[in-house]
Short mmCIF file of the C-alpha atoms (twelve columns), coordinates in Angstrom:
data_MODEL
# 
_entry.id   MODEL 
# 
loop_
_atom_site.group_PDB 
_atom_site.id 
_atom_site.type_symbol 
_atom_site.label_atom_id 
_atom_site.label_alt_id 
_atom_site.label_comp_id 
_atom_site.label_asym_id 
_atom_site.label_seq_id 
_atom_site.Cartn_x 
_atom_site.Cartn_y 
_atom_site.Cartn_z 
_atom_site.pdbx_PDB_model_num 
ATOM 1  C CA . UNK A 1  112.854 31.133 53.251 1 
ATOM 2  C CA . UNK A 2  110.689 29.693 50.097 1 
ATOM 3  C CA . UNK A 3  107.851 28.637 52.864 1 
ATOM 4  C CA . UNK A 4  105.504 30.138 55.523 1 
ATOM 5  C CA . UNK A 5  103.518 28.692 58.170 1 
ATOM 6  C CA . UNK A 6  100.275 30.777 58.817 1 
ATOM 7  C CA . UNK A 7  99.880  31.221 62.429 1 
ATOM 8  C CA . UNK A 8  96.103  31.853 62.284 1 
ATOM 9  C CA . UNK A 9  95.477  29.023 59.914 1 
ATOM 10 C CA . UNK A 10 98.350  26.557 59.973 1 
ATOM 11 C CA . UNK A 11 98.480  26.462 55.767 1 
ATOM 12 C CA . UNK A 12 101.845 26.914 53.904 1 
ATOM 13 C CA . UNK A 13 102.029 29.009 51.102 1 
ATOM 14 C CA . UNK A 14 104.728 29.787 48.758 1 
ATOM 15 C CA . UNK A 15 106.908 32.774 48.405 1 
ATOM 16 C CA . UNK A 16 106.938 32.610 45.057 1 
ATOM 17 C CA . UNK A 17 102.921 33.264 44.431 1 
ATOM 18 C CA . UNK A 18 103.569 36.833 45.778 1 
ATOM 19 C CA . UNK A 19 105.778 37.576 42.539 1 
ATOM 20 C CA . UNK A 20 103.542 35.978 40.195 1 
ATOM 21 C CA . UNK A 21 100.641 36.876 37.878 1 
ATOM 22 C CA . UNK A 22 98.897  33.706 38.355 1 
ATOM 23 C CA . UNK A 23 100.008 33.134 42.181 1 
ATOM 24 C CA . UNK A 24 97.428  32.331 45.171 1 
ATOM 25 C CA . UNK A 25 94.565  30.903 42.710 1 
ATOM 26 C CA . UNK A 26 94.855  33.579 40.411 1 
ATOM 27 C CA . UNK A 27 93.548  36.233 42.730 1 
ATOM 28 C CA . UNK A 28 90.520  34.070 43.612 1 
ATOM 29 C CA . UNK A 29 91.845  32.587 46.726 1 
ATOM 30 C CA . UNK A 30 93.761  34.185 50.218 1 
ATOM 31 C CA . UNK A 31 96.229  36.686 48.670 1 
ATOM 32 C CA . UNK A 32 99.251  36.866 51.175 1 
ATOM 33 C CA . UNK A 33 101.452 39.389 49.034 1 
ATOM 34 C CA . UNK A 34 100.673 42.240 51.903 1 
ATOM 35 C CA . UNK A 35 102.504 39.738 54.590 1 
ATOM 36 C CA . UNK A 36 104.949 38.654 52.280 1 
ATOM 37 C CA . UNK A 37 106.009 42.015 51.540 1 
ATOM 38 C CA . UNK A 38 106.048 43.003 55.179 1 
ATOM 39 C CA . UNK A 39 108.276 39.997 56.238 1 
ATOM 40 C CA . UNK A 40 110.667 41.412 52.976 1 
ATOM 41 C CA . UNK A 41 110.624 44.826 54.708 1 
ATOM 42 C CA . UNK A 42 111.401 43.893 58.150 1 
ATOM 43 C CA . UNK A 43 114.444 41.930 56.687 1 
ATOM 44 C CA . UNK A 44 115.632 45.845 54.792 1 
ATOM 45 C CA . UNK A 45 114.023 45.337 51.397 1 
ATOM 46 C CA . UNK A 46 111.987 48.278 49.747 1 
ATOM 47 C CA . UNK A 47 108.809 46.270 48.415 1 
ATOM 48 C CA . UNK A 48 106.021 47.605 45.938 1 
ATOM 49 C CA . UNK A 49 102.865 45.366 44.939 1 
ATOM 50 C CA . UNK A 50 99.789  46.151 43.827 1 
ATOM 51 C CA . UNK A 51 97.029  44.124 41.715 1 
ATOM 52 C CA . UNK A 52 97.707  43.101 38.589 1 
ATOM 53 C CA . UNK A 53 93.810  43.852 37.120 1 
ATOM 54 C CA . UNK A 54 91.865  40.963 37.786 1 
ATOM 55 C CA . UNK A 55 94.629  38.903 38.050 1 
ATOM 56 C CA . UNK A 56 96.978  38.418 41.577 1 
ATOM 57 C CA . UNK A 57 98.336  41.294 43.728 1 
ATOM 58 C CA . UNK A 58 102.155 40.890 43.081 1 
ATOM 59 C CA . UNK A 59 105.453 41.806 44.317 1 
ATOM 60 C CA . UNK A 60 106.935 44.007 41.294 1 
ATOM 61 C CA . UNK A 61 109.750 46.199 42.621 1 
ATOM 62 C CA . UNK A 62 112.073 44.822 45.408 1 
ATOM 63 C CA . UNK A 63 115.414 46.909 46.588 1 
ATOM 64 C CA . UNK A 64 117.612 45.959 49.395 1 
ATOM 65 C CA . UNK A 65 117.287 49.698 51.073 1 
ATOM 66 C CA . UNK A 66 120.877 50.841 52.137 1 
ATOM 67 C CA . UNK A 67 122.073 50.443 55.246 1 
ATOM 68 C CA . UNK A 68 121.952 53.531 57.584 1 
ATOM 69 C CA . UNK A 69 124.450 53.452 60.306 1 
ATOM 70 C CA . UNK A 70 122.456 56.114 62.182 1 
ATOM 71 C CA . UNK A 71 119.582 54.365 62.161 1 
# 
């Protein structure tokens, strides 16, 4: 799961920008943390990501949420 096809644009993109300071041109280019980190939550993962100043928005907390059998 390292790669992503956009479905809007057809460009592949890295996983790994979205945990990275420097990732997706340094903040200057598309920033696709937000998708990233709701593809991680649809697969169970608690995700938090926020902007690093002027730098990226990055992925800095992820938690595989427990299973709920009532759920």
């Amino acid at each position: 799961m390292a790669c992503n096809k956009c479905e809007y644009c057809g460009n592949r993109y890295h996983w790994s920008h979205a945990f990275s300071k420097f990732g997706y041109d340094d903040g200057d280019g598309n920033i696709e943390t937000p998708e990233i980190a709701e593809l991680l939550e649809d697969e169970g993962y608690e995700v938090n990501y926020g902007r690093w100043i002027a730098h990226n928005t990055l992925i800095f907390l992820l938690k595989k949420t427990a299973w709920n059998s009532c759920h």
